[in-house]
PATOR-628342 format. One record per residue (C-alpha): x, y, z. Coordinates in nm, 3 decimals, padded with zeros to 5 digits. Layout:
BEGIN
{u->X	v->Y	w->Z} $
...
END
This chain:
BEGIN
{u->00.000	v->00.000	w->00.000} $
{u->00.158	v->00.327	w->-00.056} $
{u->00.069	v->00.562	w->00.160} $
{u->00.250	v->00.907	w->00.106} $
{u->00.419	v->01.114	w->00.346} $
{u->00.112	v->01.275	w->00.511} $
{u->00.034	v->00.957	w->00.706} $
{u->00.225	v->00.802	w->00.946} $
{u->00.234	v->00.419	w->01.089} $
{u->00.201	v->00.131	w->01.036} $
{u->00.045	v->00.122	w->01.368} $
{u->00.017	v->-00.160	w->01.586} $
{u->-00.290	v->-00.242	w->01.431} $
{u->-00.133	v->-00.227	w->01.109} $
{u->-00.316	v->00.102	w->00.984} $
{u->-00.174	v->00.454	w->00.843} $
{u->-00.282	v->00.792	w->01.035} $
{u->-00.216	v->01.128	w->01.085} $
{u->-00.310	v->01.345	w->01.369} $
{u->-00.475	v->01.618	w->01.325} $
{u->-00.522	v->01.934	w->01.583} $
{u->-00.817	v->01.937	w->01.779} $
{u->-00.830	v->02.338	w->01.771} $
{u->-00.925	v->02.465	w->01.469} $
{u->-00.673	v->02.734	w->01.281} $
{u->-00.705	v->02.947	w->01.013} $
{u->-01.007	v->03.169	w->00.907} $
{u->-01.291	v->03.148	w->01.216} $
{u->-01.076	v->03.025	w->01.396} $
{u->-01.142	v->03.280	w->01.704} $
{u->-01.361	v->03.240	w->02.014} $
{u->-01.537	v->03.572	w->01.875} $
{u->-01.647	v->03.369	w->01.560} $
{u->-01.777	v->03.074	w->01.697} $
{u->-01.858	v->03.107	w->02.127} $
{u->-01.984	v->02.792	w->02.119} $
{u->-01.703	v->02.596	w->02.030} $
{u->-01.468	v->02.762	w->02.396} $
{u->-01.489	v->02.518	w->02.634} $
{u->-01.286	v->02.383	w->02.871} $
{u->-01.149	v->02.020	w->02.810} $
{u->-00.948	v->01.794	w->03.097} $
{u->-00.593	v->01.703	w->02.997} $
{u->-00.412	v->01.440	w->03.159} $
{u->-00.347	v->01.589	w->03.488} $
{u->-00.699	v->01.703	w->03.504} $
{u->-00.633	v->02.003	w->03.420} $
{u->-00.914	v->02.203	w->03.250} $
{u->-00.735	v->02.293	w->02.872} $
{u->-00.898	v->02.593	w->02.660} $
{u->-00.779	v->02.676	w->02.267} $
{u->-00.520	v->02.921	w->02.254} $
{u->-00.312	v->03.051	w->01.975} $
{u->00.074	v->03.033	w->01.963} $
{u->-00.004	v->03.479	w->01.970} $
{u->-00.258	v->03.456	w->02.290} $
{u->-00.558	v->03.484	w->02.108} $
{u->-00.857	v->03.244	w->02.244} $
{u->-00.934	v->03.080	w->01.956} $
{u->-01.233	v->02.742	w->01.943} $
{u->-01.184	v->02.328	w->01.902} $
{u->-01.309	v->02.223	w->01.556} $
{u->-01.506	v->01.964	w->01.720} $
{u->-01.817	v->02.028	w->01.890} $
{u->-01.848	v->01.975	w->02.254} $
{u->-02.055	v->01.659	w->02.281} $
{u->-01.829	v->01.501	w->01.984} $
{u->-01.519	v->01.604	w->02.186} $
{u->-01.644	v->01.477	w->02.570} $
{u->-01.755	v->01.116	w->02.288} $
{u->-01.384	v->01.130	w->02.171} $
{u->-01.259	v->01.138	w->02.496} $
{u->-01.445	v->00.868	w->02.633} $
{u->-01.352	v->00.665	w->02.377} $
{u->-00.987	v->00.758	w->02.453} $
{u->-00.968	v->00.845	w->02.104} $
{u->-00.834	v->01.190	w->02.168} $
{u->-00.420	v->01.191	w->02.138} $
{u->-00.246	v->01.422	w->02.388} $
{u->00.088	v->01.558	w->02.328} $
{u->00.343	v->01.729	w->02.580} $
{u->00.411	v->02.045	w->02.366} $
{u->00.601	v->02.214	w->02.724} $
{u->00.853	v->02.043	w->02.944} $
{u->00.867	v->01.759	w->03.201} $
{u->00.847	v->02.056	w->03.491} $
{u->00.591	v->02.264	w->03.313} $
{u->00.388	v->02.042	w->03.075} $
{u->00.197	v->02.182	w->02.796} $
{u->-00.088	v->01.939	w->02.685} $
{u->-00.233	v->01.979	w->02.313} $
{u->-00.533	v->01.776	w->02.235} $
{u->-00.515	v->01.586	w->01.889} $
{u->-00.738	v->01.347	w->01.696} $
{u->-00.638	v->01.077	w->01.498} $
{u->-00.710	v->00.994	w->01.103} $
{u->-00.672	v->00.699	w->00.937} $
{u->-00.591	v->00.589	w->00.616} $
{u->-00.848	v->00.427	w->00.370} $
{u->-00.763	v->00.089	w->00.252} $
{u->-00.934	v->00.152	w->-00.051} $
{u->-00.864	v->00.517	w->-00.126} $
{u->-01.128	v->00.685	w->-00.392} $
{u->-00.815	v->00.968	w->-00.510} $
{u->-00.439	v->00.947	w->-00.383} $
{u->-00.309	v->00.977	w->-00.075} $
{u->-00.135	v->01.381	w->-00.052} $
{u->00.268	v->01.406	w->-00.056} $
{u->00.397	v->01.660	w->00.190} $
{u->00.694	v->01.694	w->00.350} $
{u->00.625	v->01.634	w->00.701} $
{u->00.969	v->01.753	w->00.821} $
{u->00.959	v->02.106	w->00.737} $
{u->00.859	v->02.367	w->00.928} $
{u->00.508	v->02.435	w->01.054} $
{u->00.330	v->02.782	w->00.934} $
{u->00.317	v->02.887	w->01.289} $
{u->00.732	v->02.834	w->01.296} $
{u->00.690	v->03.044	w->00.963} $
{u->00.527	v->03.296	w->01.069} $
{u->00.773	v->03.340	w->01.362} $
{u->00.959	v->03.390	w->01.129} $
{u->00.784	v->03.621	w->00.916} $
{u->00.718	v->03.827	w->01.267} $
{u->01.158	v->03.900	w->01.281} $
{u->01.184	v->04.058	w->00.925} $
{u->00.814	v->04.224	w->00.918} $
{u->00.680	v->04.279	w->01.268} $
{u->00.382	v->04.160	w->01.455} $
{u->00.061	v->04.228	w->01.259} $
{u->00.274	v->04.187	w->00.894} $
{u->00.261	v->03.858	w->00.891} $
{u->00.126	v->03.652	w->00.573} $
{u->-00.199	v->03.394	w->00.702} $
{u->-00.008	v->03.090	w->00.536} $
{u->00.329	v->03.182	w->00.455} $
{u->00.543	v->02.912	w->00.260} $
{u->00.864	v->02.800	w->00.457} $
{u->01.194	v->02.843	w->00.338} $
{u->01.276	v->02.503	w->00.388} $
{u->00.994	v->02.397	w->00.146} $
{u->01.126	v->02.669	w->-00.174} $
{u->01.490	v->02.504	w->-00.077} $
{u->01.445	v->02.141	w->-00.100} $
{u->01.206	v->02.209	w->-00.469} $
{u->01.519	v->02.412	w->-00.625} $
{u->01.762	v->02.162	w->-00.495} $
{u->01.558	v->01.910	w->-00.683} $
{u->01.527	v->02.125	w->-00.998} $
{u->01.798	v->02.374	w->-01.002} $
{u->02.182	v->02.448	w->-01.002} $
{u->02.379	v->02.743	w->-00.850} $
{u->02.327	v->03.000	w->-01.096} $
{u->02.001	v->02.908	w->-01.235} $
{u->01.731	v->03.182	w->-01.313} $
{u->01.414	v->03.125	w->-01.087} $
{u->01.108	v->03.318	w->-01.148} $
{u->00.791	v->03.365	w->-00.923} $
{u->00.534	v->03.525	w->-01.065} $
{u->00.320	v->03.586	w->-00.777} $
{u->00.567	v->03.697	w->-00.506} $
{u->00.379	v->03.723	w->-00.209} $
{u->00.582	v->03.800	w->00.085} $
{u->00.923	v->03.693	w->-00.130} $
{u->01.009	v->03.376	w->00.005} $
{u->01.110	v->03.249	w->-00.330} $
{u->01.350	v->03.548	w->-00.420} $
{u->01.526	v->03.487	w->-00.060} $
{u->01.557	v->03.112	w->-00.079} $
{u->01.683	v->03.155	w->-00.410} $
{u->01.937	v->03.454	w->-00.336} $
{u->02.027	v->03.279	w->-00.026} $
{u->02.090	v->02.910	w->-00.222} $
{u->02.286	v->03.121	w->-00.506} $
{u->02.009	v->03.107	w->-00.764} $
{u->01.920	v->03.420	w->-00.957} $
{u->01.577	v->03.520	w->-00.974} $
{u->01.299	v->03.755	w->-01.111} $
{u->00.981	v->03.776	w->-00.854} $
{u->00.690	v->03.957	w->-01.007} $
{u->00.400	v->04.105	w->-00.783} $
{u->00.141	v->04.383	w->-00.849} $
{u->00.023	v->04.430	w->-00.506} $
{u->00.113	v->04.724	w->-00.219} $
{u->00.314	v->04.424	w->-00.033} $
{u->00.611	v->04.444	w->-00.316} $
{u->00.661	v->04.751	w->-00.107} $
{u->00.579	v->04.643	w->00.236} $
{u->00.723	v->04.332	w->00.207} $
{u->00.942	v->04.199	w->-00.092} $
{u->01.132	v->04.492	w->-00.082} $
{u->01.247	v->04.505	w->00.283} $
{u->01.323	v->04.139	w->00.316} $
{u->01.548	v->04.096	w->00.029} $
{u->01.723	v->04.412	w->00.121} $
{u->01.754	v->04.200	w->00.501} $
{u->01.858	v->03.926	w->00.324} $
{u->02.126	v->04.159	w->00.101} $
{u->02.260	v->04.281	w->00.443} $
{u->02.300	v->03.967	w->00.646} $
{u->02.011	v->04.055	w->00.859} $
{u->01.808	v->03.765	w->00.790} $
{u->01.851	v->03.497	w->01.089} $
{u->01.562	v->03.315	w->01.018} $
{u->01.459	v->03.053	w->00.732} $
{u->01.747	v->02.880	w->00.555} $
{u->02.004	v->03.124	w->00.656} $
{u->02.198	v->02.896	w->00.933} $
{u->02.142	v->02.558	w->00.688} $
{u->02.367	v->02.737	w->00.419} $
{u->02.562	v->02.936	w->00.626} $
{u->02.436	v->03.286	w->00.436} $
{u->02.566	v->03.614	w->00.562} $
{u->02.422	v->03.803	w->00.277} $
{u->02.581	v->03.998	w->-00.028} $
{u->02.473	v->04.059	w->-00.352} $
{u->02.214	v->04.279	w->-00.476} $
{u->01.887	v->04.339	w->-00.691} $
{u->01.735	v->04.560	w->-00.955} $
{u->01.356	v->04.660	w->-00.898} $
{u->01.117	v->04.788	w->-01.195} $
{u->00.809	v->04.951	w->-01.177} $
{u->00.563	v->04.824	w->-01.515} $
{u->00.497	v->05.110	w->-01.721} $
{u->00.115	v->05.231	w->-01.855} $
{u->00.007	v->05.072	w->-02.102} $
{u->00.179	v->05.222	w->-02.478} $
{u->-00.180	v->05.129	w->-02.664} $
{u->-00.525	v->05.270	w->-02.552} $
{u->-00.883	v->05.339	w->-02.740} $
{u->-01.032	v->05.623	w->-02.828} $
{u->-01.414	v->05.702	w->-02.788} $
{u->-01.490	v->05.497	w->-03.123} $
{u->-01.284	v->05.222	w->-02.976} $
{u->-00.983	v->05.240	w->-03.225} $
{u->-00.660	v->05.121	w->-03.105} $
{u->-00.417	v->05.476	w->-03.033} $
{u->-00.114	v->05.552	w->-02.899} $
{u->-00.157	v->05.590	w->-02.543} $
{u->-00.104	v->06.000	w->-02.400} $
{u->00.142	v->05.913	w->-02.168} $
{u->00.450	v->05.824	w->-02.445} $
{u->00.631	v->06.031	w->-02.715} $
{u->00.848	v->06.034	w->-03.034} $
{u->01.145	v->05.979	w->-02.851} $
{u->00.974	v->05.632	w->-02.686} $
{u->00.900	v->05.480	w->-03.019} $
{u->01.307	v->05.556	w->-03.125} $
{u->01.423	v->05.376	w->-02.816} $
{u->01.106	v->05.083	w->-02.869} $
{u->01.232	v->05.025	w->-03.280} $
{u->01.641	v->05.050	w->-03.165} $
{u->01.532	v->04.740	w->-02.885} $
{u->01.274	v->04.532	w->-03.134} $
{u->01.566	v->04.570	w->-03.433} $
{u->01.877	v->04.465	w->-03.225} $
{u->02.020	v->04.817	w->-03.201} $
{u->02.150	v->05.043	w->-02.896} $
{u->01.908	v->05.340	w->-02.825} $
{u->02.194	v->05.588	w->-02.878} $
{u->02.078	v->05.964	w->-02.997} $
{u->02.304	v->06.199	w->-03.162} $
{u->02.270	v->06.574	w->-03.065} $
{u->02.429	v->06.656	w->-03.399} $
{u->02.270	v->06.452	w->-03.656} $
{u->01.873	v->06.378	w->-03.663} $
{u->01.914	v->06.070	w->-03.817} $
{u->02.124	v->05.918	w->-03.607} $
{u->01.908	v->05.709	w->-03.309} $
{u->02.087	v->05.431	w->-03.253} $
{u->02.371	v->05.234	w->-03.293} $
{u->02.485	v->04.820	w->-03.348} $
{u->02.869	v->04.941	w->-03.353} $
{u->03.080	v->05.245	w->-03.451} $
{u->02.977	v->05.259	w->-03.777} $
{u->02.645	v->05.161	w->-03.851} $
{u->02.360	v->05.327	w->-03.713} $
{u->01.937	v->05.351	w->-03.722} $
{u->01.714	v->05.632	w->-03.752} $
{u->01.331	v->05.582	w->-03.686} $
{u->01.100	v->05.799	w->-03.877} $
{u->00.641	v->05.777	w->-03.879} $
{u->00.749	v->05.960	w->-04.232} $
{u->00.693	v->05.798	w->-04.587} $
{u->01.014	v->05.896	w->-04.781} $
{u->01.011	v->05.990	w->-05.113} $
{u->01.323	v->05.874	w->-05.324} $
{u->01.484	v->06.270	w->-05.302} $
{u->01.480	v->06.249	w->-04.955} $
{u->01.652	v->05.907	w->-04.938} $
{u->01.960	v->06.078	w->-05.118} $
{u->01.948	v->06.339	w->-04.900} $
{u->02.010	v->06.126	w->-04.598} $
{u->02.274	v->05.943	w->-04.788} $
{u->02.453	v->06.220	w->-04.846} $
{u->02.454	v->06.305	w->-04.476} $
{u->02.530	v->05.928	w->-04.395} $
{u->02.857	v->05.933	w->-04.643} $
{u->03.089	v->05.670	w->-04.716} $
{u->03.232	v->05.451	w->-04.451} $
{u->02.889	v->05.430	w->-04.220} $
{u->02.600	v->05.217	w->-04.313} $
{u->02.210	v->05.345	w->-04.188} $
{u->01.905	v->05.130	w->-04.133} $
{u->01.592	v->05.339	w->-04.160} $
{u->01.291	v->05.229	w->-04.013} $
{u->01.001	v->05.425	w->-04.174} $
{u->00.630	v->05.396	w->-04.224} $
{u->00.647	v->05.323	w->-04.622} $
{u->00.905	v->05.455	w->-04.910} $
{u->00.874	v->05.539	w->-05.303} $
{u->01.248	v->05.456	w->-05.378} $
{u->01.483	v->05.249	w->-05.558} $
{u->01.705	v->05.167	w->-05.253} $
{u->01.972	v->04.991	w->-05.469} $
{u->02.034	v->05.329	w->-05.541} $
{u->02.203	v->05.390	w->-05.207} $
{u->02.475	v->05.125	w->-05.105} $
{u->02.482	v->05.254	w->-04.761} $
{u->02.083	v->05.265	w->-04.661} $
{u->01.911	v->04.981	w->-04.568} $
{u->01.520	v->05.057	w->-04.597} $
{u->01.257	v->04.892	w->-04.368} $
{u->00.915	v->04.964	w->-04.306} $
{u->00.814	v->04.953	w->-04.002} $
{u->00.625	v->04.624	w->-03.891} $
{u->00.280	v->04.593	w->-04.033} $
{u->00.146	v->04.488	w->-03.683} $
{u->00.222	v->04.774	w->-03.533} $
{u->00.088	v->04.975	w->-03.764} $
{u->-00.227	v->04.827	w->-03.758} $
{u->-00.257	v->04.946	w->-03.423} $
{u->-00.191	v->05.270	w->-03.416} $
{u->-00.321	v->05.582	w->-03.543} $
{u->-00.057	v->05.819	w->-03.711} $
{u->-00.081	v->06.211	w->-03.732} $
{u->-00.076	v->06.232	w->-03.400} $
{u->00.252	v->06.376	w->-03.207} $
{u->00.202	v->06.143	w->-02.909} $
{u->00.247	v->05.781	w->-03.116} $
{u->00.485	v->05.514	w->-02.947} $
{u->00.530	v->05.162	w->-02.975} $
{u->00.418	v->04.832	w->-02.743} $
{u->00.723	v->04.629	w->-02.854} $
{u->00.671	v->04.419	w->-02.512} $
{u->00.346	v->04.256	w->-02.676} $
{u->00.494	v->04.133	w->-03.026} $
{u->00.739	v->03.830	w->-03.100} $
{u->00.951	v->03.759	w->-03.367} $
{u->00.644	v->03.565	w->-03.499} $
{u->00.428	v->03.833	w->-03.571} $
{u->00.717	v->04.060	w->-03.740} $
{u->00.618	v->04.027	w->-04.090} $
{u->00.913	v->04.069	w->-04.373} $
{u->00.965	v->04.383	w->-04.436} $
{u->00.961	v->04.569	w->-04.827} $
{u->01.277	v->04.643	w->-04.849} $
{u->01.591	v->04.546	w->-05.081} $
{u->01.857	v->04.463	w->-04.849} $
{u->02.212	v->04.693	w->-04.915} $
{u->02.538	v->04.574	w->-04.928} $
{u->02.621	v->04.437	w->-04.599} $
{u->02.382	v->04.159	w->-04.589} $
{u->02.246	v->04.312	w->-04.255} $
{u->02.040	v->04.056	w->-04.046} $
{u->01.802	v->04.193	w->-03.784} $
{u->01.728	v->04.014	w->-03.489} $
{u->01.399	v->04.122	w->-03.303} $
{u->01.370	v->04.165	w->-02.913} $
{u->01.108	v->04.266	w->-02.679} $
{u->01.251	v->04.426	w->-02.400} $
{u->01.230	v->04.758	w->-02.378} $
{u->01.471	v->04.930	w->-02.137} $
{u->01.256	v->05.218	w->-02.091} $
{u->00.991	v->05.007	w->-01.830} $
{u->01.277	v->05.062	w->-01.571} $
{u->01.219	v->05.298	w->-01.357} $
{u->01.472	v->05.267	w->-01.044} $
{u->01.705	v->05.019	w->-00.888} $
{u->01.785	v->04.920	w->-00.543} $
{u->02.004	v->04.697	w->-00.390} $
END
């Protein structure tokens, strides 16, 4: 029969169980929400036991009385010493056992790790009393998954952060990581524990297992407004918050280039090294203003120009290469106005259709990316 690690046994009856506590945790869990279930209940010796929480709160048995005073009678209530010899502490459990014939499997936990309310003990030291998550993961539990999925140096993400267990166990275990989470408690809590962690000030969790005494450091972004929004009709437009200048840096990322401005020459946006550059224009360019440019570009520098469409024969020019910009972009946005940008962040290299464009003499390859260094905001560490 295979059990899993949530029951325990074989007992001397030959059957699988796990004890569960007799008072109830969790939501309802306090006198105040149910009265009826504070009573006392005699321990072994006969003293008169009430539900408590580990904080002092009177909390209520998840049993009924007349269930629990049947229980006992039975002797089917378990009683473990949670104090000392000198001062005992009595906690009432009851026992579950194991189907022979279970109708789903049995769970797997770890029954060795710590308990939530040694977690949140935990979570009490870096946040304070009151800051505490309800059911807080514990660091043991994040460590023993990556050991059986990652190596030192392995990129862990967590896309729902929470209180940032995963980013400490990973920092702590010499992972990298990313952590992603929209709510106020990236502030109140992600934040100030990794910067703990960062300074050695962590005591708790892992830290004494792996002998971490912090170091390091992190990089924390604030997600931008959204670049696309719709106007009263409901057309896709180019949201008020971004600019020319955005949609430069956006085309430089999704084309492989370095956002890199000139203050001396307008065409000059970007660059992939010292001589070859990118300039992003809205503008269709007529074959006059193509030689223009090339003129200005000159011999010994190559251009890429990214531009809404072009009446040209660019064989014409050995150092332009012409593209127009990507049809799915421009189907979502509505040029003429001064405030246009670009979403790179929502399109792949999939939906980049080939560009019009005759390629020039150095056989340049573009290589898309979506990653925008304009969403970054600030750092910390």
């Amino acid at each position: 029969m295979t059990t899993g690690l949530t029951y325990r046994g074989p007992d001397e009856e030959g059957r699988y169980y796990r004890d569960r506590l007799l008072k109830k945790n969790g939501k309802n869990s306090l006198r105040t929400d149910r009265p009826s279930m504070w009573f006392p209940v005699p321990g072994p010796d006969g003293k008169d036991v009430y539900p408590i929480h580990d904080d002092g709160r009177e909390a209520c048995w998840a049993l009924g009385k007349a269930t629990v005073f049947d229980l006992l009678a039975k002797g089917e209530i378990i009683w473990k010493n949670r104090g000392t010899e000198e001062v005992p502490k009595w906690v009432p459990y009851t026992r579950e056992f194991a189907k022979d014939q279970p109708t789903r499997p049995f769970s797997t936990l770890w029954t060795d790790l710590p308990t939530t309310r040694q977690t949140k003990a935990h979570q009490k030291q870096l946040f304070g009393v009151g800051n505490e998550f309800e059911t807080p993961k514990p660091e043991a539990l994040i460590e023993r998954v990556l050991q059986l999925c990652t190596e030192p140096g392995d990129l862990v993400v967590d896309s729902f952060a929470g209180s940032g267990t995963t980013g400490a166990v990973a920092h702590k275990m010499g992972r990298r990581w990313i952590m992603v989470e929209l709510g106020e408690h990236c502030h109140t809590h992600v934040i100030p524990r990794l910067r703990k962690v960062i300074d050695g000030d962590d005591p708790g969790g892992i830290t004494e297992a792996v002998e971490w005494s912090g170091g390091g450091g992190f990089r924390y972004y604030r997600l931008a407004p959204s670049l696309l929004e719709k106007d009263r009709w409901g057309n896709w437009i180019i949201s008020r918050n971004y600019n020319p200048t955005m949609l430069a840096e956006a085309v430089c990322k999704l084309m492989g280039f370095t956002y890199a401005p000139s203050d001396t020459h307008y065409w000059m946006h970007g660059r992939s090294s010292e001589t070859d550059f990118i300039y992003v224009t809205t503008q269709s360019l007529t074959h006059q203003q193509l030689r223009a440019i090339s003129e200005e570009v000159g011999d010994g520098r190559s251009l890429l120009i990214c531009c809404k469409a072009f009446r040209a024969n660019t064989d014409a020019f050995a150092n332009l290469t012409v593209r127009k910009i990507p049809q799915v972009v421009l189907r979502k946005c509505e040029w003429g106005k001064d405030d246009y940008s670009l979403s790179v962040s929502e399109l792949t290299a999939g939906e980049l259709e080939e560009p019009e464009a005759q390629p020039s003499a150095s056989n340049r390859k573009i290589t898309p990316t979506a990653q925008p260094d304009f969403f970054r905001v600030e750092a910390g560490k």
